[in-house]
ModelCIF file with pLDDT and N, C-alpha, C, O atoms, coordinates in Angstrom:
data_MODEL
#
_entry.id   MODEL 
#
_entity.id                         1 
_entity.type                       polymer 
_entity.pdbx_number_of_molecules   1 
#
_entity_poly.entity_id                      1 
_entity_poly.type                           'polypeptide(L)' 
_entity_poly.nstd_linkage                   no 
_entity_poly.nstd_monomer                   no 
_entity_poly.pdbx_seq_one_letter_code       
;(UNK)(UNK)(UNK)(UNK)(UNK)(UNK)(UNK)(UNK)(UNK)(UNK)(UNK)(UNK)(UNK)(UNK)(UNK)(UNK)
(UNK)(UNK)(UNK)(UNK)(UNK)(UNK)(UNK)(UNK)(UNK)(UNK)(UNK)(UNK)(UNK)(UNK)(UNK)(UNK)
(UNK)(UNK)(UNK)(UNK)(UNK)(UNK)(UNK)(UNK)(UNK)(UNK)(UNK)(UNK)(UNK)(UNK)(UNK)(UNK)
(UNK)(UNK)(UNK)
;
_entity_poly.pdbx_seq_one_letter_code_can   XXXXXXXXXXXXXXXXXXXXXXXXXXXXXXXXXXXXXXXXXXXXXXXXXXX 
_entity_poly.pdbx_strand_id                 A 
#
loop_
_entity_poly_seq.entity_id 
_entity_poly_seq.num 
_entity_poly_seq.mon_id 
_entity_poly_seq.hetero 
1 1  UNK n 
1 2  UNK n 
1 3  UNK n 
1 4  UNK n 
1 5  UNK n 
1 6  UNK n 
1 7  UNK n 
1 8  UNK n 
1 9  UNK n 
1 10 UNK n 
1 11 UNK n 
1 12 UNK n 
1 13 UNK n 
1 14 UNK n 
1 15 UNK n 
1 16 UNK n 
1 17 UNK n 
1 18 UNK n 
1 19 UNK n 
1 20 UNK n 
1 21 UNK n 
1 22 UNK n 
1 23 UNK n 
1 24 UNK n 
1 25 UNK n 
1 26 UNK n 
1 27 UNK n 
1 28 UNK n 
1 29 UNK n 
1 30 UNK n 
1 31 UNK n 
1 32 UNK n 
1 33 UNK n 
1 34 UNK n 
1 35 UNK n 
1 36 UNK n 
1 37 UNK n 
1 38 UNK n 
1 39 UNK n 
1 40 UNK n 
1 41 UNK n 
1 42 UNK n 
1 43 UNK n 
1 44 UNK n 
1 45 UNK n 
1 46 UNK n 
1 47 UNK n 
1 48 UNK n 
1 49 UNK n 
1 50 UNK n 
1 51 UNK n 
#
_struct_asym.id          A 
_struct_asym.entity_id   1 
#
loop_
_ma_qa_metric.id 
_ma_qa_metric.mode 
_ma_qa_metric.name 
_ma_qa_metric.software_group_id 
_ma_qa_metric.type 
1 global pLDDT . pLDDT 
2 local  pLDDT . pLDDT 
#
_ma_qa_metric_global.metric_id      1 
_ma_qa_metric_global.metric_value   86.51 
_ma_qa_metric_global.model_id       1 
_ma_qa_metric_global.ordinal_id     1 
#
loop_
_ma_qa_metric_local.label_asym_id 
_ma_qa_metric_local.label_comp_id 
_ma_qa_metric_local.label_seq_id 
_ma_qa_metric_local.metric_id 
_ma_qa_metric_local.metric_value 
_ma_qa_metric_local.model_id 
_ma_qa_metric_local.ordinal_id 
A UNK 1  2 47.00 1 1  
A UNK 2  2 50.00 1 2  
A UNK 3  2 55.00 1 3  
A UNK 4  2 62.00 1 4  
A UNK 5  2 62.00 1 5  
A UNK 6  2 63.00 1 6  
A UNK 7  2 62.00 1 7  
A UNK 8  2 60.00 1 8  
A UNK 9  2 67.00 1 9  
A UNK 10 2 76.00 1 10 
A UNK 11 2 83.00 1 11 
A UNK 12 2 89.00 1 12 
A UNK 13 2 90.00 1 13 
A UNK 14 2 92.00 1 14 
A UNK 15 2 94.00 1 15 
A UNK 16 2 93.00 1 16 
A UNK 17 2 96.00 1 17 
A UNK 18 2 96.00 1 18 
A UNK 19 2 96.00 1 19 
A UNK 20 2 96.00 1 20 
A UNK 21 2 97.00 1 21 
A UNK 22 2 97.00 1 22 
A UNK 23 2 97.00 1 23 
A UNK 24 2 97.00 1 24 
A UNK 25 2 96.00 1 25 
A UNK 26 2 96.00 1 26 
A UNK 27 2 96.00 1 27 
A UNK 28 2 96.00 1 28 
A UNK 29 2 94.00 1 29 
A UNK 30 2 95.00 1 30 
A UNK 31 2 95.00 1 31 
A UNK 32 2 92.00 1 32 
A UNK 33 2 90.00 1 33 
A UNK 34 2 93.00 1 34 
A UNK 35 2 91.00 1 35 
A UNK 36 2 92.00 1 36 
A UNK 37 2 86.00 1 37 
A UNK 38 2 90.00 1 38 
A UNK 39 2 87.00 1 39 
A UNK 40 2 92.00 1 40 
A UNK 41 2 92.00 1 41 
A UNK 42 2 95.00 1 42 
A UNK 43 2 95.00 1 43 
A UNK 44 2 95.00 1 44 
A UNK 45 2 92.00 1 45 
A UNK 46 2 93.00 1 46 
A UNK 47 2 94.00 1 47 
A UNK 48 2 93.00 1 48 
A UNK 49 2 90.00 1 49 
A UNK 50 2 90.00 1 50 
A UNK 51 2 85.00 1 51 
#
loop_
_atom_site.group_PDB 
_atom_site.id 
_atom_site.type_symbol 
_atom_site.label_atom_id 
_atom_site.label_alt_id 
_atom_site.label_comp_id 
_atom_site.label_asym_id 
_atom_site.label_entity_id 
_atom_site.label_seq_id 
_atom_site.pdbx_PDB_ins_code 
_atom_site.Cartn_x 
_atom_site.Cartn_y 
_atom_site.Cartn_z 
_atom_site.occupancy 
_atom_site.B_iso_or_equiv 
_atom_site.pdbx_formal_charge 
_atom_site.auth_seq_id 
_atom_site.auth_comp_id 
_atom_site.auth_asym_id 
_atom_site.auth_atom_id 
_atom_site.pdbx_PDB_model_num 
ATOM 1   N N  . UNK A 1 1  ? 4.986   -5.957 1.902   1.00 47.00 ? 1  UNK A N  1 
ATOM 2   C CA . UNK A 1 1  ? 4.317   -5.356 0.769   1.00 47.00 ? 1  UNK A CA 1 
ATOM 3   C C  . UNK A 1 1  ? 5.176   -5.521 -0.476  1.00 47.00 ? 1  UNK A C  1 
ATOM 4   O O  . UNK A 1 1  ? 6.383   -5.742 -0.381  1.00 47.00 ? 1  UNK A O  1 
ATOM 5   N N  . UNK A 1 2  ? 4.626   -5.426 -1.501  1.00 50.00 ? 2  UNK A N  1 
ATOM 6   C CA . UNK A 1 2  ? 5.225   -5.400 -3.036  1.00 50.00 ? 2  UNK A CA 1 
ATOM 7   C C  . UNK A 1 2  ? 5.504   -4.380 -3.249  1.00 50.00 ? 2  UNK A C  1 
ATOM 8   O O  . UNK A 1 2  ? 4.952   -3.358 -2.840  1.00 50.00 ? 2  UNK A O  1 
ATOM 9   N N  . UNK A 1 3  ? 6.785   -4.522 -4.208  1.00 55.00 ? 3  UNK A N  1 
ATOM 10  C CA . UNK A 1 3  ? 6.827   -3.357 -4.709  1.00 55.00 ? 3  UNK A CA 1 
ATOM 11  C C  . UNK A 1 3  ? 5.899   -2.247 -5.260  1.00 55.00 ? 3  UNK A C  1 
ATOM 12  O O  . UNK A 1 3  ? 4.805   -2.674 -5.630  1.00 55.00 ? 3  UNK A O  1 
ATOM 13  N N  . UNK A 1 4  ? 6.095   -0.931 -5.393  1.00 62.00 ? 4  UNK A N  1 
ATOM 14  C CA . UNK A 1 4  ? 4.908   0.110  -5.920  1.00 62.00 ? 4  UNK A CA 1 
ATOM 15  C C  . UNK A 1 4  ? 5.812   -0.140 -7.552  1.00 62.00 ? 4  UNK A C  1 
ATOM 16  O O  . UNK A 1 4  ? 6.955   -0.220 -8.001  1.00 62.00 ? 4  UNK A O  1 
ATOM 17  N N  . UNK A 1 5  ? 4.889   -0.168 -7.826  1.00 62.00 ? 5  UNK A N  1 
ATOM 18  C CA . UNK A 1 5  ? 4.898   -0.332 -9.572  1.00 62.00 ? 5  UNK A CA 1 
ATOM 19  C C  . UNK A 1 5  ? 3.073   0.232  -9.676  1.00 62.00 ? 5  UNK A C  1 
ATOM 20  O O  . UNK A 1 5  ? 2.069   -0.044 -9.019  1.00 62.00 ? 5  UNK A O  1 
ATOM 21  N N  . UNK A 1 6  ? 3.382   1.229  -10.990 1.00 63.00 ? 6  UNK A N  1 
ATOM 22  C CA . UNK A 1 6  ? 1.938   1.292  -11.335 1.00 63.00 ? 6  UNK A CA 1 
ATOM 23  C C  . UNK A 1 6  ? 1.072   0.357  -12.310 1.00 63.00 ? 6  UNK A C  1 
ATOM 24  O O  . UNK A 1 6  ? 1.350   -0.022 -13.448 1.00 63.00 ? 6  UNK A O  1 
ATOM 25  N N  . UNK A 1 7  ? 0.035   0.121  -11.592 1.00 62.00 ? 7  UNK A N  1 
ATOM 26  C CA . UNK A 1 7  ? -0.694  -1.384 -12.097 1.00 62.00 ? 7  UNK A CA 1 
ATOM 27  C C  . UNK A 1 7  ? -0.253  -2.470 -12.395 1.00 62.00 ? 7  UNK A C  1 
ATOM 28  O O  . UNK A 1 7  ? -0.091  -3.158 -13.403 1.00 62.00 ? 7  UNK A O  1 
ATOM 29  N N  . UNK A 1 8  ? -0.057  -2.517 -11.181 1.00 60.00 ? 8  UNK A N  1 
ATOM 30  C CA . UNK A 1 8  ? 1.118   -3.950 -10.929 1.00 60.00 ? 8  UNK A CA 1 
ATOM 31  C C  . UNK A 1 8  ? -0.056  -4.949 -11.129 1.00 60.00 ? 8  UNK A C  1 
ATOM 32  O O  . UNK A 1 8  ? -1.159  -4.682 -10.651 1.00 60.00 ? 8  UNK A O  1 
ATOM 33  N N  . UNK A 1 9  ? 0.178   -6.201 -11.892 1.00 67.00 ? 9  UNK A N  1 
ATOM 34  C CA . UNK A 1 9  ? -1.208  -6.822 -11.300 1.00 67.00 ? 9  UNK A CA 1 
ATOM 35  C C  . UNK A 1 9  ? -1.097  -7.781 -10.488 1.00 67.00 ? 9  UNK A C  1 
ATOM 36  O O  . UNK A 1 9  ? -2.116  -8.423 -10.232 1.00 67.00 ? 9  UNK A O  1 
ATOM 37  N N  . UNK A 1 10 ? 0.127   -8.132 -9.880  1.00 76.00 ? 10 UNK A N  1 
ATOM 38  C CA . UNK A 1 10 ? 0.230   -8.986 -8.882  1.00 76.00 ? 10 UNK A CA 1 
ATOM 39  C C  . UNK A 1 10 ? 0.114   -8.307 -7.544  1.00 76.00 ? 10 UNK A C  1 
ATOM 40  O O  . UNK A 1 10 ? 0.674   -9.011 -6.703  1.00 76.00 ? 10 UNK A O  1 
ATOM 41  N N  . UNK A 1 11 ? -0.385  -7.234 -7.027  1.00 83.00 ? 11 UNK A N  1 
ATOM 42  C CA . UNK A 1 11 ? -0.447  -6.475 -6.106  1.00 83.00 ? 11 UNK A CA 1 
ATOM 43  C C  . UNK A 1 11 ? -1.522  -6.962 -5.506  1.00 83.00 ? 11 UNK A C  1 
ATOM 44  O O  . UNK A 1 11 ? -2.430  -7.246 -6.287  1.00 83.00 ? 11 UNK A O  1 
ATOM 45  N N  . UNK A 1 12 ? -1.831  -7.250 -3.826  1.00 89.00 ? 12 UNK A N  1 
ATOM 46  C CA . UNK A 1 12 ? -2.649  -8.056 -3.400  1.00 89.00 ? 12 UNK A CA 1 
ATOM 47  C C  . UNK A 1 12 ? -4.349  -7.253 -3.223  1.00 89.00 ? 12 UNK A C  1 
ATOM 48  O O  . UNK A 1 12 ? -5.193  -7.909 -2.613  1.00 89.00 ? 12 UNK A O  1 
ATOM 49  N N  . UNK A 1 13 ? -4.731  -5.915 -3.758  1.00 90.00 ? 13 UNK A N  1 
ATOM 50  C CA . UNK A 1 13 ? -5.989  -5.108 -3.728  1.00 90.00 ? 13 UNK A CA 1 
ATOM 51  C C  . UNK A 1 13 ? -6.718  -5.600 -2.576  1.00 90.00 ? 13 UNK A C  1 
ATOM 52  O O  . UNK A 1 13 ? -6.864  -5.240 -1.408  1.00 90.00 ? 13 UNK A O  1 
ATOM 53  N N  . UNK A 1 14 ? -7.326  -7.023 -3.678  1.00 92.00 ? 14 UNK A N  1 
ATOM 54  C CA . UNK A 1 14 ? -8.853  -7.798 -2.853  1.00 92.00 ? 14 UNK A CA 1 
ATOM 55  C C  . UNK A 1 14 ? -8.306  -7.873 -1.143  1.00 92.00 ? 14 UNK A C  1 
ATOM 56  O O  . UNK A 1 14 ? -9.103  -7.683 -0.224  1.00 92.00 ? 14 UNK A O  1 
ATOM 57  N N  . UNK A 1 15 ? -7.028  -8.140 -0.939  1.00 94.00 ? 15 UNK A N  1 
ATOM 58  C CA . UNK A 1 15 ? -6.672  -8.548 0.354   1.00 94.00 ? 15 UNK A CA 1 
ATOM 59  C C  . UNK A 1 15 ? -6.938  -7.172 1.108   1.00 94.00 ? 15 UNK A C  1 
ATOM 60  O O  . UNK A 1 15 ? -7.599  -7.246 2.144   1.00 94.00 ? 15 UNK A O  1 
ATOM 61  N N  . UNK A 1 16 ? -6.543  -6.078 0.742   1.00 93.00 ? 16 UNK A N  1 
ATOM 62  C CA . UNK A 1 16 ? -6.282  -4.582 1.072   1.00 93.00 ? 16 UNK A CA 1 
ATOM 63  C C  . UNK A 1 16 ? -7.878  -4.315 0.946   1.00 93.00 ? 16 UNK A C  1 
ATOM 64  O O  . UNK A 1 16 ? -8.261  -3.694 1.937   1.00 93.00 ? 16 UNK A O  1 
ATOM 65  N N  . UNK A 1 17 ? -8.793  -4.558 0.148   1.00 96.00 ? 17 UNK A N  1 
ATOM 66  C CA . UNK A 1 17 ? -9.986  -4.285 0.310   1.00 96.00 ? 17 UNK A CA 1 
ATOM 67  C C  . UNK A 1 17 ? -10.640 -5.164 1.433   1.00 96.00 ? 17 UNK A C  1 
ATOM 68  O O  . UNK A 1 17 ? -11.031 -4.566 2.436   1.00 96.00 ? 17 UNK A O  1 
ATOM 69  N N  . UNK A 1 18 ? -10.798 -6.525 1.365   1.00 96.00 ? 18 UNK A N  1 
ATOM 70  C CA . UNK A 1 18 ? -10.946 -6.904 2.148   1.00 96.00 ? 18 UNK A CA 1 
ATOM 71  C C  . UNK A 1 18 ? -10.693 -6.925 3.273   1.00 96.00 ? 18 UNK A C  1 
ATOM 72  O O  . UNK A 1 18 ? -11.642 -7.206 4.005   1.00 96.00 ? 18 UNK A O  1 
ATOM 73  N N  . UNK A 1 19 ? -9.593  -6.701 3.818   1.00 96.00 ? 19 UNK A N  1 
ATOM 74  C CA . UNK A 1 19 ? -9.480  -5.966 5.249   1.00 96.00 ? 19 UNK A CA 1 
ATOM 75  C C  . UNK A 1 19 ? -9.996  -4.743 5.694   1.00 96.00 ? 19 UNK A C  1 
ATOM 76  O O  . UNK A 1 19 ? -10.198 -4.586 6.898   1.00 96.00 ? 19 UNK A O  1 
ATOM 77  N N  . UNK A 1 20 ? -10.222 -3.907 4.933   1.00 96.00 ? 20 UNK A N  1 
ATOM 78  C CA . UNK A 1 20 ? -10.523 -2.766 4.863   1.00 96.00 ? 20 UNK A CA 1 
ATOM 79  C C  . UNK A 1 20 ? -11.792 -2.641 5.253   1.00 96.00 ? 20 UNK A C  1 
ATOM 80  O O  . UNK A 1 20 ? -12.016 -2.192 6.378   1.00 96.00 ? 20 UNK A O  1 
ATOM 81  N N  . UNK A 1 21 ? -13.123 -3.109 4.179   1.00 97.00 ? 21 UNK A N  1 
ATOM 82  C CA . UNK A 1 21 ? -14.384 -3.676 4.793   1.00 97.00 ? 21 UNK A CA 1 
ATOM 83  C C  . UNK A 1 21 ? -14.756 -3.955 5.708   1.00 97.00 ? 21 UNK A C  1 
ATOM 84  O O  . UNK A 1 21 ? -15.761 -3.396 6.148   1.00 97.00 ? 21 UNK A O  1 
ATOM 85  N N  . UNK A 1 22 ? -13.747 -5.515 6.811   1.00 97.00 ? 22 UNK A N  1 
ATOM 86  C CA . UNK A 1 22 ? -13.706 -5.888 8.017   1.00 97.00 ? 22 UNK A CA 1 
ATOM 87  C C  . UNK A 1 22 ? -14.187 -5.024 8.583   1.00 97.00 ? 22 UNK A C  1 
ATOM 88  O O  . UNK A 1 22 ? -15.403 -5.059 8.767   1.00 97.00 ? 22 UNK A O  1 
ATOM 89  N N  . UNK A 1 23 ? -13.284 -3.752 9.144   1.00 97.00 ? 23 UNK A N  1 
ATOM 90  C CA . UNK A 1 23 ? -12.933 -2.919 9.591   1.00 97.00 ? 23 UNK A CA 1 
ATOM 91  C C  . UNK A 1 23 ? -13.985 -1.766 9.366   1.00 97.00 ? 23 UNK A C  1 
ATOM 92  O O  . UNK A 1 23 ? -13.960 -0.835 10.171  1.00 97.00 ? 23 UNK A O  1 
ATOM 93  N N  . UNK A 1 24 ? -14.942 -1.746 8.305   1.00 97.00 ? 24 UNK A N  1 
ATOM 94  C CA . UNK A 1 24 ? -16.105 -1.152 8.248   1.00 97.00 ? 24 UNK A CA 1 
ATOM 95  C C  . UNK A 1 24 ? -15.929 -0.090 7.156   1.00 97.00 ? 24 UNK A C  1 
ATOM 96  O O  . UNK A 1 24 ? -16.876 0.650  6.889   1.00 97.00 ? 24 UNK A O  1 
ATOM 97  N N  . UNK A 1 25 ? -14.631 0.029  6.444   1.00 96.00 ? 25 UNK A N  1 
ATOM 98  C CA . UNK A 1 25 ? -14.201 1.260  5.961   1.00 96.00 ? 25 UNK A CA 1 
ATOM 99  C C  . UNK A 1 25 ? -15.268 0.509  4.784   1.00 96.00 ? 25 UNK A C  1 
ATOM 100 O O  . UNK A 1 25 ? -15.644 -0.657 4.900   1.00 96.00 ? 25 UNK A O  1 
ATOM 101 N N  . UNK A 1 26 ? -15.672 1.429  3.632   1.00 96.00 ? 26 UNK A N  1 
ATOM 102 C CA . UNK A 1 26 ? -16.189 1.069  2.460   1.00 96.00 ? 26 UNK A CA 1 
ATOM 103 C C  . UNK A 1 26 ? -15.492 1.444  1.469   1.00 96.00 ? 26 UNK A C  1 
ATOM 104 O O  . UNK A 1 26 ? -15.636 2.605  1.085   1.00 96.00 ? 26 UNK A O  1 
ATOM 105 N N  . UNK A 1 27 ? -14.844 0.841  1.002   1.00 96.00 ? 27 UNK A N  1 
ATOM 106 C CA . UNK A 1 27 ? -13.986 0.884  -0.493  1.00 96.00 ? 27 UNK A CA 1 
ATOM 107 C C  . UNK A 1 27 ? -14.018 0.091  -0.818  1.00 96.00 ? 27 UNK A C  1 
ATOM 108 O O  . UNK A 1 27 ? -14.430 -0.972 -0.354  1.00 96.00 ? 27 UNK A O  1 
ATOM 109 N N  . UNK A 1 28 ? -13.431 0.457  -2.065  1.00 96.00 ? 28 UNK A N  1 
ATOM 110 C CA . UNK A 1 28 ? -13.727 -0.691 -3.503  1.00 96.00 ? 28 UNK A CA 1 
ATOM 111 C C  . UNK A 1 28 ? -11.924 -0.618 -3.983  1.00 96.00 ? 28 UNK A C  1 
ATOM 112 O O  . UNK A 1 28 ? -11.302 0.345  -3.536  1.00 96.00 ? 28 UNK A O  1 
ATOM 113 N N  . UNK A 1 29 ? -11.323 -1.411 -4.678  1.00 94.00 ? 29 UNK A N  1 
ATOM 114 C CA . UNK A 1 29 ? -10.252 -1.429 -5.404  1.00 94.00 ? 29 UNK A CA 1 
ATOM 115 C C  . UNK A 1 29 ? -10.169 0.002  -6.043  1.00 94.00 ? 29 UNK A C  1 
ATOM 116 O O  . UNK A 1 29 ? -9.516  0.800  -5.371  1.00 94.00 ? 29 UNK A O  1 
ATOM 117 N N  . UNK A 1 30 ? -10.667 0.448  -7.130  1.00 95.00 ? 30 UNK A N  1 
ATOM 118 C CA . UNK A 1 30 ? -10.354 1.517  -7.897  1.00 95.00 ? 30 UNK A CA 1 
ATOM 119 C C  . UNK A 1 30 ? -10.257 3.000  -6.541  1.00 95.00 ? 30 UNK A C  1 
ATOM 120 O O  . UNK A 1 30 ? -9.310  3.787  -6.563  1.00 95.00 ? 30 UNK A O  1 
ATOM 121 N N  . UNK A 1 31 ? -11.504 3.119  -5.391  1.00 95.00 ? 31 UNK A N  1 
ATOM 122 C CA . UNK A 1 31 ? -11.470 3.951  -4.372  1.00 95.00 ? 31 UNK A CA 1 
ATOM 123 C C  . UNK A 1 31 ? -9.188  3.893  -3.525  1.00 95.00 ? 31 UNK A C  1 
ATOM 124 O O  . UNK A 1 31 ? -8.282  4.689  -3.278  1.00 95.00 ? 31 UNK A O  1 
ATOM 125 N N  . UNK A 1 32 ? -9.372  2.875  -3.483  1.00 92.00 ? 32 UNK A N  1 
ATOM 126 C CA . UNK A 1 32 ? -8.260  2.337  -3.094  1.00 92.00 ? 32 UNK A CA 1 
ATOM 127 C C  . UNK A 1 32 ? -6.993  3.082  -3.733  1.00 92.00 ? 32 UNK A C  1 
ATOM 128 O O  . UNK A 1 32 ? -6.314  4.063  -3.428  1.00 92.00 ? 32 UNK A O  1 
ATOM 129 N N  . UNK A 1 33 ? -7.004  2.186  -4.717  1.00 90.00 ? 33 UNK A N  1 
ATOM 130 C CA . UNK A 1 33 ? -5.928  2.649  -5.693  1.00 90.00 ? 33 UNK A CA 1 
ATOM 131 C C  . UNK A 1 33 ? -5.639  4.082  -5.850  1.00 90.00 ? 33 UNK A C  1 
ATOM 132 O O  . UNK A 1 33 ? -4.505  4.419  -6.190  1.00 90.00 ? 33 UNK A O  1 
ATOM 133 N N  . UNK A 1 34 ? -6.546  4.948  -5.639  1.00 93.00 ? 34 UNK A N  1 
ATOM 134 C CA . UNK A 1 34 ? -6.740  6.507  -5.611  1.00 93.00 ? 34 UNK A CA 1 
ATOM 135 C C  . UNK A 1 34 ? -6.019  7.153  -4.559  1.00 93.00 ? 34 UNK A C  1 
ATOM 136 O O  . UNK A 1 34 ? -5.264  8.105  -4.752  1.00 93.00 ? 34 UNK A O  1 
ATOM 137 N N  . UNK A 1 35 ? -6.267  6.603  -3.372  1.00 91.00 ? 35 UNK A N  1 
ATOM 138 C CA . UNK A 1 35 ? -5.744  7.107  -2.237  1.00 91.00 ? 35 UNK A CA 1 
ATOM 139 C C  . UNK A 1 35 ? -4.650  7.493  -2.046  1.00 91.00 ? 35 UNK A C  1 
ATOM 140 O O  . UNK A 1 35 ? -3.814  6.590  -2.083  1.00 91.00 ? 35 UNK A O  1 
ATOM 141 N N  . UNK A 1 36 ? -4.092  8.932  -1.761  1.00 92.00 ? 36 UNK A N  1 
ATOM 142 C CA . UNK A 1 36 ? -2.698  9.492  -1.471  1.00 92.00 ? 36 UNK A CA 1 
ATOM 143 C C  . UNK A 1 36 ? -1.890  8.727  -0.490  1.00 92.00 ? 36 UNK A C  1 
ATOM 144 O O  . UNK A 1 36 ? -2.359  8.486  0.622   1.00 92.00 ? 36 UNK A O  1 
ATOM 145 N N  . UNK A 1 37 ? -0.360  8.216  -0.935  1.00 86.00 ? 37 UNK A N  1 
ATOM 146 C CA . UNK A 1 37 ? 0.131   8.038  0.388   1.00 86.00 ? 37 UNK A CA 1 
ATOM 147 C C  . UNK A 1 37 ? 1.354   8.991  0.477   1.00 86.00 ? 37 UNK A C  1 
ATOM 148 O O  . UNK A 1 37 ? 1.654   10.026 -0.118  1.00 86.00 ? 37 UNK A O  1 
ATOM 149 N N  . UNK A 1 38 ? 1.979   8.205  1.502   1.00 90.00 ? 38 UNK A N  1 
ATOM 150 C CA . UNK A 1 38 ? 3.349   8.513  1.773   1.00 90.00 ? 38 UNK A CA 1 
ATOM 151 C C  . UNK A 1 38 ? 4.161   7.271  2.636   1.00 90.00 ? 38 UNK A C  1 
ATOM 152 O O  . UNK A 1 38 ? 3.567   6.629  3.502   1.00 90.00 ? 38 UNK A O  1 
ATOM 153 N N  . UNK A 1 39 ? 5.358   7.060  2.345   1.00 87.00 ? 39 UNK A N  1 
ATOM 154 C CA . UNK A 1 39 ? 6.391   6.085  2.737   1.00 87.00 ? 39 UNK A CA 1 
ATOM 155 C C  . UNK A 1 39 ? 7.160   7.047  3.967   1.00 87.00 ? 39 UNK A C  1 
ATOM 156 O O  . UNK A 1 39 ? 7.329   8.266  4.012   1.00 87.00 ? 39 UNK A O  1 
ATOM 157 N N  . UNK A 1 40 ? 7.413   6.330  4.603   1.00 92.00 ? 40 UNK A N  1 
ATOM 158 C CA . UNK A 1 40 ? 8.790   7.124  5.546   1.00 92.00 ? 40 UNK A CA 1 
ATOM 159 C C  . UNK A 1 40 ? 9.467   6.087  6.091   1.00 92.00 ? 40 UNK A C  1 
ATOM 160 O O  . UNK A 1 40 ? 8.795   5.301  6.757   1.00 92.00 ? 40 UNK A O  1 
ATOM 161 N N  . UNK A 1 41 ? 10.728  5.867  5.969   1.00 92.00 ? 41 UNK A N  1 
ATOM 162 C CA . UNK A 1 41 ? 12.053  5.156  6.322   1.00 92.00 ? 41 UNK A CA 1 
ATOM 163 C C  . UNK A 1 41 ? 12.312  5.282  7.810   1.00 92.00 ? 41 UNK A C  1 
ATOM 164 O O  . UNK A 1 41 ? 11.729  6.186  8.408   1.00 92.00 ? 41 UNK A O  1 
ATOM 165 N N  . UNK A 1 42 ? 13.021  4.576  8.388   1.00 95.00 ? 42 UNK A N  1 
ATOM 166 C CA . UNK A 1 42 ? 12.948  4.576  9.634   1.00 95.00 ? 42 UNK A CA 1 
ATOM 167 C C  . UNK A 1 42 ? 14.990  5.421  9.460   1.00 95.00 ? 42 UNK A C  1 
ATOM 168 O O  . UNK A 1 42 ? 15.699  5.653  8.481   1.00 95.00 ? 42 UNK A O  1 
ATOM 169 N N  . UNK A 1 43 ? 15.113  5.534  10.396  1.00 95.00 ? 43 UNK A N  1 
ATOM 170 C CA . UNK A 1 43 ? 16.637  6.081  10.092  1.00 95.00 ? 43 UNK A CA 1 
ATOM 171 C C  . UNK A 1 43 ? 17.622  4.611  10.229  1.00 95.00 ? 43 UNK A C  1 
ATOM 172 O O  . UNK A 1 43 ? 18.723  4.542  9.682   1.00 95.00 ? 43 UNK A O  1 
ATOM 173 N N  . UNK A 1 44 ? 17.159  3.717  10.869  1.00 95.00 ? 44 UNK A N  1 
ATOM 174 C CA . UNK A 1 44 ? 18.210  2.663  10.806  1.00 95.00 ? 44 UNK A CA 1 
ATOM 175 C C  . UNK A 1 44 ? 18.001  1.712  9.309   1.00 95.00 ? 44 UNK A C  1 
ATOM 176 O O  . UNK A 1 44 ? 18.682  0.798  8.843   1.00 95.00 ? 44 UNK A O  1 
ATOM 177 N N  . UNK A 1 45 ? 16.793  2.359  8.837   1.00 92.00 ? 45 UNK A N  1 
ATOM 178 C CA . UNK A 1 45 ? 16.573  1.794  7.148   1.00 92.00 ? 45 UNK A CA 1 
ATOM 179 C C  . UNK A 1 45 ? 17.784  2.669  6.266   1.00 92.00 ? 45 UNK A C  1 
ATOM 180 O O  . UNK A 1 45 ? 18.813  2.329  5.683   1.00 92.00 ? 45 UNK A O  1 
ATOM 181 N N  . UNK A 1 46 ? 17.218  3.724  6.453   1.00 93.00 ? 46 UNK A N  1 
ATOM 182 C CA . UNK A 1 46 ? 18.097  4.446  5.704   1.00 93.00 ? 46 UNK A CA 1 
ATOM 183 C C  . UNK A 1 46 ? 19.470  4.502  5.190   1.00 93.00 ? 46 UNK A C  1 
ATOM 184 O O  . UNK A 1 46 ? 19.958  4.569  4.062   1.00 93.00 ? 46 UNK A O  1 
ATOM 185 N N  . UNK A 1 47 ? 20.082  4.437  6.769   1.00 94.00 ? 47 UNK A N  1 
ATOM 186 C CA . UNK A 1 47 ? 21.186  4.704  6.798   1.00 94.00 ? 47 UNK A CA 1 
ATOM 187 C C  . UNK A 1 47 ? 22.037  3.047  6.167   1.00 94.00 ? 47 UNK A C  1 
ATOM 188 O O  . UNK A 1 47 ? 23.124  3.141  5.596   1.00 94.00 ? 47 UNK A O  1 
ATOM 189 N N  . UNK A 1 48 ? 21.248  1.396  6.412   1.00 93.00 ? 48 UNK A N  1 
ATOM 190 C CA . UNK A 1 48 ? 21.692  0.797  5.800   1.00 93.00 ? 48 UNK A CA 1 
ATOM 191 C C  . UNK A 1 48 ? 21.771  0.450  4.442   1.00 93.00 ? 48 UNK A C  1 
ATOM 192 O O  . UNK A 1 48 ? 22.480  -0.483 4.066   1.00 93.00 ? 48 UNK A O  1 
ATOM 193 N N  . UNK A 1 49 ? 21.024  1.202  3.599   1.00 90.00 ? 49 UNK A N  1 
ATOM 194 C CA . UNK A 1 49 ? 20.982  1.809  2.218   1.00 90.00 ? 49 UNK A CA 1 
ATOM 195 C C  . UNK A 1 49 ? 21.787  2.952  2.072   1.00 90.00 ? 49 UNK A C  1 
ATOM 196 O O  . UNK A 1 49 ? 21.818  3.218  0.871   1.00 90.00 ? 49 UNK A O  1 
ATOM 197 N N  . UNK A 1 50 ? 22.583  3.912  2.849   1.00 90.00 ? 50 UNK A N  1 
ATOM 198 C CA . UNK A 1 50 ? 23.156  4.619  2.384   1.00 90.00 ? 50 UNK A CA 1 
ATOM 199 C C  . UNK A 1 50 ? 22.316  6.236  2.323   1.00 90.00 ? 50 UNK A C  1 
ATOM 200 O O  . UNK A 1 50 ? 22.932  7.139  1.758   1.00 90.00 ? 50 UNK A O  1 
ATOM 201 N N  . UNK A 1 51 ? 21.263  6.471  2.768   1.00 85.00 ? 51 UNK A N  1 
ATOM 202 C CA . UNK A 1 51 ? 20.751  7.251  2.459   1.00 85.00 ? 51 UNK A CA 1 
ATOM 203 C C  . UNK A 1 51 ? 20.904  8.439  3.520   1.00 85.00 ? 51 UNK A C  1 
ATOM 204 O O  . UNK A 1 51 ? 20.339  9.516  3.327   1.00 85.00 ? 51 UNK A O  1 
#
């Protein structure tokens, strides 16, 4: 994945929508873009960053 930057425009959407569809979900880009997330690090990530 790319970096999170807001309104990145090199960010791959159509691909993320398009799979998404496949899969039967119905969204659109802007539905998308909306959606809450969350990240979580694995501890052997972490810890080789220092964190």
């Amino acid at each position: 994945m790319k970096a999170d930057v807001p309104n990145q425009v090199d960010f791959p959407w159509e691909e993320y929508v398009k799979a998404a569809t496949q899969r039967g979900i119905d969204i659109d880009e802007a539905k998308l873009r909306a959606l809450p997330y969350q990240v979580t690090f694995s501890d052997s990530l972490m810890k080789a960053y220092g964190f």
